[in-house]
LOPAGU-931163 format. One record per residue (C-alpha): residue number from 1; x negated, z, y. Coordinates in steps of 0.05 Angstrom, whole numbers, plus 5000, padded with zeros to 4 digits. Each point is the difference from the previous one (the first is absolute). Layout:
// residues N
@i->NUM, xx->X, zz->Z, yy->Y
...
// end
This chain:
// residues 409
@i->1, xx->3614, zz->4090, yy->0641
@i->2, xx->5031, zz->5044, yy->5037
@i->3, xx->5001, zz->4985, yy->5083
@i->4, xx->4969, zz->5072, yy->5014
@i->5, xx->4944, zz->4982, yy->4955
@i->6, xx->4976, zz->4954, yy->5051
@i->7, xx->4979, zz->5043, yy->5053
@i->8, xx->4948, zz->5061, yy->5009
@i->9, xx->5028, zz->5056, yy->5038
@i->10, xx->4969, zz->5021, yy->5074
@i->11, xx->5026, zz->5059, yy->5036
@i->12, xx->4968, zz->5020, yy->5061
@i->13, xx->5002, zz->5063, yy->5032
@i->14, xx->5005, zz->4989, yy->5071
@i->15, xx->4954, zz->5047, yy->5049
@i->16, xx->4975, zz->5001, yy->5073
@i->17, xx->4924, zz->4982, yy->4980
@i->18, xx->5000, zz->4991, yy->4931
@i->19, xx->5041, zz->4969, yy->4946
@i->20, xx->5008, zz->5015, yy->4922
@i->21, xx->5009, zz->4953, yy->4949
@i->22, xx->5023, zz->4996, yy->4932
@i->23, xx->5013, zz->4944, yy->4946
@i->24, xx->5040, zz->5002, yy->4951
@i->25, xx->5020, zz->4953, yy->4945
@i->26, xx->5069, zz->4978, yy->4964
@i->27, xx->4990, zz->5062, yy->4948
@i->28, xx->4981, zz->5052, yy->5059
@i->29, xx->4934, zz->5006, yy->4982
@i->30, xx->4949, zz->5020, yy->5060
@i->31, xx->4948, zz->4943, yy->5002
@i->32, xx->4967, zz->5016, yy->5062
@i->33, xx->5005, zz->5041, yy->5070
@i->34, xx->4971, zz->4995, yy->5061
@i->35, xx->4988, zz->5031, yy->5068
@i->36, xx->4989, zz->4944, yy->5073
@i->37, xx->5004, zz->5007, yy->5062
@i->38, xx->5059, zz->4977, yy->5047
@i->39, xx->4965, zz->4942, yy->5024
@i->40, xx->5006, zz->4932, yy->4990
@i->41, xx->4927, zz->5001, yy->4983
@i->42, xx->5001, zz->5042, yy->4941
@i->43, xx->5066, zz->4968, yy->4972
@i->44, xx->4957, zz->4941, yy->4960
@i->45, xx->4975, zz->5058, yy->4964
@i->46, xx->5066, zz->5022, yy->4968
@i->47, xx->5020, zz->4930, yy->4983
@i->48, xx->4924, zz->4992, yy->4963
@i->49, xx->5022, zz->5067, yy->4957
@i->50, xx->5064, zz->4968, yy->4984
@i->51, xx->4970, zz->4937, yy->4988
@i->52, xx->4963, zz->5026, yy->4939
@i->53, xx->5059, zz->5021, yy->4961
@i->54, xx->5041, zz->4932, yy->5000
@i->55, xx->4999, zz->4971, yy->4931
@i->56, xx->5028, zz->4934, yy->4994
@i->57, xx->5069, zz->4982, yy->5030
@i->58, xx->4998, zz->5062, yy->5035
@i->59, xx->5019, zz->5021, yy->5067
@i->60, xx->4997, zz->5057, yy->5051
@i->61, xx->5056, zz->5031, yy->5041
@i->62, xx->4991, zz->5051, yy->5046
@i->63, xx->5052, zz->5060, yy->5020
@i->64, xx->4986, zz->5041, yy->5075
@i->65, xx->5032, zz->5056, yy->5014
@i->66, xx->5002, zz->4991, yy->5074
@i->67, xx->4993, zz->4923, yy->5019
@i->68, xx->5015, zz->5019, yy->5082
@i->69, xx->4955, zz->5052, yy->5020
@i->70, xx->4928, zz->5017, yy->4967
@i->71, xx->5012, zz->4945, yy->4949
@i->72, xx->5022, zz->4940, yy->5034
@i->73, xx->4928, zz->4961, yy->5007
@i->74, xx->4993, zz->5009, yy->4923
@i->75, xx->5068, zz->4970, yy->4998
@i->76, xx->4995, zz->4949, yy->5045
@i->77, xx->4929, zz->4979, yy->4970
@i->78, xx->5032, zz->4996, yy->4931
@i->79, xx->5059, zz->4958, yy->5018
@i->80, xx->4957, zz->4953, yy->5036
@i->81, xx->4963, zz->4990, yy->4929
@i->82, xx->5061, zz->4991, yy->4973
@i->83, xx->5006, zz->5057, yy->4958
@i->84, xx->5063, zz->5037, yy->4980
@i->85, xx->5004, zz->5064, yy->5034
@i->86, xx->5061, zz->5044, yy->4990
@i->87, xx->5030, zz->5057, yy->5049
@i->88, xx->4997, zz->5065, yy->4975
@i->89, xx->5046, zz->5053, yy->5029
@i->90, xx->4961, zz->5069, yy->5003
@i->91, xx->5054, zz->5045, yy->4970
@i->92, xx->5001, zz->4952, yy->4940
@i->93, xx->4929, zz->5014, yy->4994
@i->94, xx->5016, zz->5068, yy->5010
@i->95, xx->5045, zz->5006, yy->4939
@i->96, xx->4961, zz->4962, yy->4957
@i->97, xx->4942, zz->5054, yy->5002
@i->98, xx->5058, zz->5057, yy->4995
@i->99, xx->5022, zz->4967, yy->4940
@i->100, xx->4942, zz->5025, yy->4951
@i->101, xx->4991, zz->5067, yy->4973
@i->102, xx->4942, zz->5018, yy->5039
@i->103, xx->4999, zz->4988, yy->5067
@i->104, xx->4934, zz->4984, yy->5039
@i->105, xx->4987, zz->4968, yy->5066
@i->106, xx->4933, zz->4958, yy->5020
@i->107, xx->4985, zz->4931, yy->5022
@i->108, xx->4988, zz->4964, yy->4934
@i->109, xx->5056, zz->5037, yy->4964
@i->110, xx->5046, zz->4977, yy->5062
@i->111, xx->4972, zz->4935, yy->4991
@i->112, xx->5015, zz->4998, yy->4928
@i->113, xx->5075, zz->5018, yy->5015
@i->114, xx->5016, zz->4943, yy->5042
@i->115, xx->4968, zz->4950, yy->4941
@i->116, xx->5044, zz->5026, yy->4950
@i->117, xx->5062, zz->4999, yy->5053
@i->118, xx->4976, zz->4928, yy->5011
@i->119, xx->4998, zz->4981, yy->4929
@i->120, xx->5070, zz->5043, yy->4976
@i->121, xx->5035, zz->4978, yy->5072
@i->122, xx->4976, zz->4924, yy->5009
@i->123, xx->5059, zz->4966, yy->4999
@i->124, xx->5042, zz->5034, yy->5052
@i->125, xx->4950, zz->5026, yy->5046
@i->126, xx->4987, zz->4965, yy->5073
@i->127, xx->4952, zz->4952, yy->5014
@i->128, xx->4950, zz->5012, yy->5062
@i->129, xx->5001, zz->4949, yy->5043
@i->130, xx->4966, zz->5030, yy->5064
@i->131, xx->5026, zz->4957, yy->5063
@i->132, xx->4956, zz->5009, yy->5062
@i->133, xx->5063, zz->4991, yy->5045
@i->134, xx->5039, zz->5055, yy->4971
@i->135, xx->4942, zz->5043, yy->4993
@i->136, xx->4984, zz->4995, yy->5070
@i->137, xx->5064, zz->5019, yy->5029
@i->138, xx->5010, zz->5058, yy->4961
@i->139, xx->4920, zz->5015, yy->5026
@i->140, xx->5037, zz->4994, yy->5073
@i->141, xx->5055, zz->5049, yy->4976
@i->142, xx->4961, zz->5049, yy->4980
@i->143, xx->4960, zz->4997, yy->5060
@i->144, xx->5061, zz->4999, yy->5049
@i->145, xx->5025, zz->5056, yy->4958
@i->146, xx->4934, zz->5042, yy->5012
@i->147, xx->5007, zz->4988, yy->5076
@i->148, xx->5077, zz->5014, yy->5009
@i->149, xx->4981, zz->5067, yy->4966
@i->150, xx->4939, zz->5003, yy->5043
@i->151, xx->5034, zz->4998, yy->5065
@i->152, xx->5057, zz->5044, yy->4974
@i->153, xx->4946, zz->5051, yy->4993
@i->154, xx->4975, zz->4985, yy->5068
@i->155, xx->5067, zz->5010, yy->5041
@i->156, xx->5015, zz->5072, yy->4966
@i->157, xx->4926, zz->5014, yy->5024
@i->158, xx->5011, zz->4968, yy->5066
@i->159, xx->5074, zz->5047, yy->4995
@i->160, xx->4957, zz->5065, yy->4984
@i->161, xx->4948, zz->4988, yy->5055
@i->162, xx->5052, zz->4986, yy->5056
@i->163, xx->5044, zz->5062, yy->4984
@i->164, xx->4936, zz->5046, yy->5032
@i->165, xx->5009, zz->4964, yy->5063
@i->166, xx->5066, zz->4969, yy->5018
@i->167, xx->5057, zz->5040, yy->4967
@i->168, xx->5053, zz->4950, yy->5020
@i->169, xx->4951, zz->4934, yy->4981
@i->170, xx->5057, zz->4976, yy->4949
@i->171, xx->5040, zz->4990, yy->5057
@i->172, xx->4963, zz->4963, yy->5044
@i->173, xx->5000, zz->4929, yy->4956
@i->174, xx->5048, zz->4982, yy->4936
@i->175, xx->4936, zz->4970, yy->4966
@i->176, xx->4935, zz->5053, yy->4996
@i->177, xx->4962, zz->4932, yy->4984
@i->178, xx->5026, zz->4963, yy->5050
@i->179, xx->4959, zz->4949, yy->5057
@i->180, xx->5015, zz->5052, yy->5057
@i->181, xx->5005, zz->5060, yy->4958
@i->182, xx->4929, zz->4984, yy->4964
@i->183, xx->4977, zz->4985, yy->5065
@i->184, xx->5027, zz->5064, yy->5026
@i->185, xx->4964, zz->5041, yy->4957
@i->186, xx->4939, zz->4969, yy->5012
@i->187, xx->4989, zz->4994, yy->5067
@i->188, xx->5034, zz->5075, yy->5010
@i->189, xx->4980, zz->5043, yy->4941
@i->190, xx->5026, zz->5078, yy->5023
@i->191, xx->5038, zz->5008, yy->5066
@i->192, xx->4939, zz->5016, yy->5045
@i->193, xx->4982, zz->4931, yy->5002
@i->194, xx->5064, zz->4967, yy->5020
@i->195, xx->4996, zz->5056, yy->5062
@i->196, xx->5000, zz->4963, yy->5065
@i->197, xx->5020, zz->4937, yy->4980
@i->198, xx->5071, zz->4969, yy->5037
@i->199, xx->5061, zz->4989, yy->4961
@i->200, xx->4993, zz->4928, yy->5031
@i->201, xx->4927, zz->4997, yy->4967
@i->202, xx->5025, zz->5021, yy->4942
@i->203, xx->5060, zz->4950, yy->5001
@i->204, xx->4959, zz->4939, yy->5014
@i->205, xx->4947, zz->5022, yy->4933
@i->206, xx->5061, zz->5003, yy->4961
@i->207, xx->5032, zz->4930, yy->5021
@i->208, xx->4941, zz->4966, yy->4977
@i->209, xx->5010, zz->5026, yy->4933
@i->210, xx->5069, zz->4997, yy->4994
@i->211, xx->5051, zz->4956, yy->5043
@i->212, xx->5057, zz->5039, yy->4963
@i->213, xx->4996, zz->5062, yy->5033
@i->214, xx->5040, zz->5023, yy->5052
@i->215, xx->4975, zz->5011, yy->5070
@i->216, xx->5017, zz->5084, yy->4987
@i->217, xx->4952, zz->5014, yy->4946
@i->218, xx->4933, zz->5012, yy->5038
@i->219, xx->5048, zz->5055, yy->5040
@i->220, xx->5037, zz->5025, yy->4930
@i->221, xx->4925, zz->5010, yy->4965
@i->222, xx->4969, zz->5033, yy->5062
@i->223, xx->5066, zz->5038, yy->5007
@i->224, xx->4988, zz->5026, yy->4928
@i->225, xx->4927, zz->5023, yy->5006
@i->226, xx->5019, zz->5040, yy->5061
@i->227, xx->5059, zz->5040, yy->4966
@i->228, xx->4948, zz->5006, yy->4932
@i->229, xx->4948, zz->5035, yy->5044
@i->230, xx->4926, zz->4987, yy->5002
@i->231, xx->4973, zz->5005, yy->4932
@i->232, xx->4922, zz->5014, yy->4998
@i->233, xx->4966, zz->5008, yy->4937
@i->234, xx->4933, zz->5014, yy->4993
@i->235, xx->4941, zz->4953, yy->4983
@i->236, xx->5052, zz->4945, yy->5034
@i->237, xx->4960, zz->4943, yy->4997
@i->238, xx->4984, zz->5003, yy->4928
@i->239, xx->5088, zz->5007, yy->4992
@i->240, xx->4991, zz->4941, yy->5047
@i->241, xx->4952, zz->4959, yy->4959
@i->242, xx->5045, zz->5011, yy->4940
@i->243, xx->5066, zz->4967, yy->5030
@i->244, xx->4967, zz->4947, yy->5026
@i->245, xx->4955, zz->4987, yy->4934
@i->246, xx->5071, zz->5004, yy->4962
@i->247, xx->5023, zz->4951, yy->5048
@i->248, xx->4947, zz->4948, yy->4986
@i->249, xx->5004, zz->5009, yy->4929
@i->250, xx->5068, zz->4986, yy->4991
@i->251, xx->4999, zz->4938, yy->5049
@i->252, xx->4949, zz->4972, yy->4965
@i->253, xx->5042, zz->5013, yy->4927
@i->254, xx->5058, zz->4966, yy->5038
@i->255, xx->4959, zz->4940, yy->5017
@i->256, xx->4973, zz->4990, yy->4928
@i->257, xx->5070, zz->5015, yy->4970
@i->258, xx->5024, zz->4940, yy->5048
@i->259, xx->4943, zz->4959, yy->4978
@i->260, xx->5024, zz->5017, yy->4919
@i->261, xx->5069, zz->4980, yy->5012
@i->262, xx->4975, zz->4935, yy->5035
@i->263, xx->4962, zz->4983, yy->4937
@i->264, xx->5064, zz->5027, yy->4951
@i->265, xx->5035, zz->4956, yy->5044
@i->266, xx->4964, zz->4936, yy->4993
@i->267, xx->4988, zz->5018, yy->4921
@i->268, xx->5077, zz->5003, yy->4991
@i->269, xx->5014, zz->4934, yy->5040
@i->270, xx->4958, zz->4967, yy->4945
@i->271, xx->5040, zz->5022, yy->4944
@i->272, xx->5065, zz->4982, yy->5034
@i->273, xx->5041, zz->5053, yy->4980
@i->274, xx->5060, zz->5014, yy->5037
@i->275, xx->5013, zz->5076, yy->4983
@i->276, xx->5007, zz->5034, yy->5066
@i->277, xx->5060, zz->4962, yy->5009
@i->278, xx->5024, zz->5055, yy->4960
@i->279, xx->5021, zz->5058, yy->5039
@i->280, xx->4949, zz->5059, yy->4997
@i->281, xx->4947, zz->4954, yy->4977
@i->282, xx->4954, zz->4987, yy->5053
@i->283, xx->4944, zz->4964, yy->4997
@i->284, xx->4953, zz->5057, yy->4977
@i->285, xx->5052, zz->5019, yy->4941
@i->286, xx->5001, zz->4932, yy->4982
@i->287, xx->4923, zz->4993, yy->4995
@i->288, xx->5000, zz->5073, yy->4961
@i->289, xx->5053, zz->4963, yy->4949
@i->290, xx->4961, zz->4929, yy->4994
@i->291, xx->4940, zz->5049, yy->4987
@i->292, xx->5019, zz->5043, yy->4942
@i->293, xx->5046, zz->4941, yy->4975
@i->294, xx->4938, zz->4943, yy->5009
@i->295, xx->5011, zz->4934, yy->4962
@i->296, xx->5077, zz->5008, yy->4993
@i->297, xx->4999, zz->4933, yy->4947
@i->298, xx->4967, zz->5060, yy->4954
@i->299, xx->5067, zz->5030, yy->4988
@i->300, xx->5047, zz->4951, yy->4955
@i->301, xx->5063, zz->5037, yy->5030
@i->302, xx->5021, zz->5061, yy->5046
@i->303, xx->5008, zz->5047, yy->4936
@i->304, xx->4922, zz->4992, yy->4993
@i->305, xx->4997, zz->5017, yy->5063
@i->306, xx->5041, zz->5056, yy->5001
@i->307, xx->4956, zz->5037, yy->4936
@i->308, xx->4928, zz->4985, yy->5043
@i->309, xx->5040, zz->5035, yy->5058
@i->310, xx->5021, zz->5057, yy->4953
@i->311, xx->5070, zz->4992, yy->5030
@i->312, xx->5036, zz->4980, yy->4928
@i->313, xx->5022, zz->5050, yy->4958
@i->314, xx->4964, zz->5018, yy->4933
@i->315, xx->5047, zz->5006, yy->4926
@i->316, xx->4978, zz->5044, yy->4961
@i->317, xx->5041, zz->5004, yy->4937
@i->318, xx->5002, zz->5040, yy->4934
@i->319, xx->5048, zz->5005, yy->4942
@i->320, xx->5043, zz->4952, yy->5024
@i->321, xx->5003, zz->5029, yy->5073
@i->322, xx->4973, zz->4987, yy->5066
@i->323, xx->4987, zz->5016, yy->5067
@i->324, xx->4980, zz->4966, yy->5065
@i->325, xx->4939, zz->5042, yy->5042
@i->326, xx->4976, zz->4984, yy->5064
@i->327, xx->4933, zz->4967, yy->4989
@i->328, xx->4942, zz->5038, yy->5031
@i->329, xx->4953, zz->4943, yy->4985
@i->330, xx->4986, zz->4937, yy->5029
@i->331, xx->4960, zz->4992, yy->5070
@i->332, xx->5017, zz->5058, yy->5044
@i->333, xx->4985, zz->4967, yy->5061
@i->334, xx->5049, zz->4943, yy->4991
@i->335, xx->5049, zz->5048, yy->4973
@i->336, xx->4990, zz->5040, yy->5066
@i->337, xx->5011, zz->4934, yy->5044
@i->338, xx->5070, zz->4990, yy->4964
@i->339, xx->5022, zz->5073, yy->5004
@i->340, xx->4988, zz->4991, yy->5079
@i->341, xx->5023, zz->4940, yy->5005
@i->342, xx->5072, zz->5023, yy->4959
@i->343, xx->5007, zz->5061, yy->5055
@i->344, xx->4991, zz->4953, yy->5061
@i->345, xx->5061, zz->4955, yy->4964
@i->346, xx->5046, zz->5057, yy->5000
@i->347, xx->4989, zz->5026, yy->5072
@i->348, xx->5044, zz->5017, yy->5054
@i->349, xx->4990, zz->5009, yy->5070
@i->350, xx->5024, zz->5043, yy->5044
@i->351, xx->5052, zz->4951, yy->5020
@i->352, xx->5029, zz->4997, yy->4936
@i->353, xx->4966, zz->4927, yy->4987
@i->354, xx->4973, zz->4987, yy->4930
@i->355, xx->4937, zz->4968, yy->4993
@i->356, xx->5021, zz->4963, yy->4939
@i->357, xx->5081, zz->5004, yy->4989
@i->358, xx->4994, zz->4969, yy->4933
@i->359, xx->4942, zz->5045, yy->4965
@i->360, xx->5040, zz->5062, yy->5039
@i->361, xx->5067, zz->4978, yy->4966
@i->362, xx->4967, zz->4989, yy->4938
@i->363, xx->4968, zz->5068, yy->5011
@i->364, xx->5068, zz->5038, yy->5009
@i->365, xx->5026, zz->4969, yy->4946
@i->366, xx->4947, zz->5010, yy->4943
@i->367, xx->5018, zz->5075, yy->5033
@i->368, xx->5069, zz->4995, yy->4984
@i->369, xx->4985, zz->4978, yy->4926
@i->370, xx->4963, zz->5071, yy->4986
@i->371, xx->4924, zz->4978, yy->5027
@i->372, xx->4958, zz->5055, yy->5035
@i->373, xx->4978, zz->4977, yy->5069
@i->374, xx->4926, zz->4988, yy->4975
@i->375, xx->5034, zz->4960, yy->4934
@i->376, xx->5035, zz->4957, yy->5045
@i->377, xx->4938, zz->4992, yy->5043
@i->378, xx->4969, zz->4982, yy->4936
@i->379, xx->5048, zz->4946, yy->4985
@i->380, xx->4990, zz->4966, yy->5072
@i->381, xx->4927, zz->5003, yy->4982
@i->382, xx->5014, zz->4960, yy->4946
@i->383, xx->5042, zz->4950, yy->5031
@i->384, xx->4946, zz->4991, yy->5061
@i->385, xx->4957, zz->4988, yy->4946
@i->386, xx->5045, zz->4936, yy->4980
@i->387, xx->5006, zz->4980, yy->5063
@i->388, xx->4919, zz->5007, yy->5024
@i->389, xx->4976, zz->4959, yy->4936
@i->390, xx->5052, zz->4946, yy->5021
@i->391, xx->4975, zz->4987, yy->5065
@i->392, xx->4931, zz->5010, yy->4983
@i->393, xx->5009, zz->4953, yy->4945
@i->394, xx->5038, zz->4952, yy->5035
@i->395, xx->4976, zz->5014, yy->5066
@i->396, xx->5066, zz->5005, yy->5037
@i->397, xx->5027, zz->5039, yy->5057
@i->398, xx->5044, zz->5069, yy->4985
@i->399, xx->5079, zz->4981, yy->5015
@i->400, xx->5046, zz->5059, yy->5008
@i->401, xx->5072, zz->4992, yy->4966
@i->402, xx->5062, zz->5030, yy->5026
@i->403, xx->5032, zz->5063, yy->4990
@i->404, xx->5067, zz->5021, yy->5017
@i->405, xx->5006, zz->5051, yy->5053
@i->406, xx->5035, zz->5050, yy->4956
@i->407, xx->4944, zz->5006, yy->4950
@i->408, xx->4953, zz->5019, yy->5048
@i->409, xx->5044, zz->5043, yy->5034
// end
């Protein structure tokens, strides 16, 4: 007997409230479908369906589409019961339903798609093994991802709003979200309310917020209001009520964001990884990579890697030729991390310092051999690659080597 004649065929098409079932079996023949709910409730009821259509010596295995978002408490109840469950990538799903004559797009036909992927693809495709403590920090990720974007909105606001009142704000403070500047804004919205108060007032109410400051800038700020002119707008108190409600906001988005990177923090001291030892990994980057990357142990080399990063090159060959393409597949958002990560390597400050001497000379040299800027970017990528599964893998810190100065030069 052949080993795929052991096994009915599940895929599941993954949705927000509902799922969609099918079962297939080794000849891809339909046997059954079914529609639950995404609750752990109504999973007993798919696992009753396919119940009823194993024969003798037969088991089920079960292929998600998505196994981290809408999908993972399906997952996550079916590895518990100790039931194979296999990873299926969307865009292989995707092709599959492409691949007939007729195209058509619902649930159960979607459904159906990712059984017969299942069956045709079983032997190479992933296994799902959802891990709460990977899942989680990629959860706190996304979340301190949402915020950073949050309060990036906020400060352009918080720009926009303060531009009415005080044309010369951006010189008052480096920072527009700084202690004394946030402060500043607060307590004195539009010009007309910092009138009458001292410069030494004003001085003292900025010390407490900020030691750093010299003992000129109460004078400097009140010496720039004065040359701007009074600015009165009307309906000022509602212009008022804006700054300062911008202000709150975005102190209160900097407080959670702190709280976030606390918990990323304490999440990444668990796994003890040492990747921001790396330079231009901090500690965020590094939880972004363990993240898309999760159980490293899942990769049997950096090559694998390197494909579910989309960062090595596809062959494709005919008639005795071939030709290496830049892959466009693979997980974007790892693939992003890596592209980022290769332009911090090959920085230079103003100084003329190089971030990374050895990625820079091996930069300028994969230049020298013909490469396009972005090729040779492309060929760092995949040599950070190497060098982030190692020290995930063996958890060890990042060592730079030593260049001479002349390459760098």
């Amino acid at each position: 007997m052949h080993p795929k004649q052991r096994h009915i065929y599940i895929g599941v098409d993954i949705h927000k409230n509902t799922h969609t079932a099918v079962i297939l079996n080794c000849w891809h023949e339909k046997l059954a479908a079914i529609e639950f709910d995404n609750k752990p409730a109504a999973f007993p009821s798919l696992m009753m369906c396919v119940n009823k259509h194993l024969g003798e010596g037969l088991t089920p295995v079960f292929g998600l589409e998505d196994v981290g978002g809408n999908g993972r408490t399906l997952a996550v109840f079916l590895v518990e019961q100790q039931y194979r469950v296999k990873e299926i990538n969307p865009a292989l799903s995707s092709l599959k339903r492409k691949s007939y004559p007729m195209t058509k797009k619902n649930d159960h036909w979607d459904a159906e798609c990712v059984a017969k992927l299942l069956l045709d693809e079983w032997d190479v495709l992933p296994d799902a093994k959802p891990q709460d403590n990977y899942w989680i920090l990629s959860q706190l990720v996304l979340r301190r991802d949402a915020l950073a974007k949050r309060v990036v909105v906020l400060k352009n606001q918080l720009h926009a709003q303060l531009s009415y009142h005080y044309p010369s704000y951006r010189t008052f403070f480096s920072e527009i979200d700084g202690d004394a500047a946030m402060m500043f804004w607060e307590t004195y919205p539009c010009p007309a309310v910092l009138e009458g108060v001292s410069e030494t007032e004003l001085q003292v109410e900025l010390r407490k917020h900020s030691r750093s400051l010299s003992n000129e800038k109460a004078a400097f700020i009140l010496r720039c209001v004065q040359a701007d002119g009074v600015v009165k707008r009307e309906y000022q108190s509602e212009h008022n009520f804006l700054i300062r409600s911008h202000v709150r906001e975005l102190k209160e988005c900097q407080s959670e964001l702190t709280k976030v990177d606390g918990r990323i923090a304490e999440r990444m001291k668990a796994f003890g990884y040492k990747l921001n030892t790396m330079t231009g990994i901090d500690n965020v980057t590094a939880a972004a990579f363990v993240a898309e990357i999760g159980d490293v142990q899942r990769f049997q080399s950096a090559d694998k890697l390197a494909k579910y990063a989309g960062v090595a090159p596809i062959t494709f060959g005919s008639g005795g030729q071939s030709k290496d393409l830049v892959s466009k597949q693979g997980n974007r958002q790892l693939h992003s991390l890596f592209w980022s990560l290769a332009i911090r390597q090959v920085h230079v400050s103003r100084t003329g310092k190089a971030t990374n001497p050895v990625f820079l000379a091996y930069y300028l040299r994969k230049q020298q051999e013909g490469k396009s800027k972005k090729g040779a970017l492309v060929c760092i990528m995949r040599r950070l690659v190497n060098i982030i599964y190692g020290m995930m893998k063996n958890k060890t810190a990042y060592v730079i080597g030593n260049v001479p100065e002349k390459e760098v030069a």
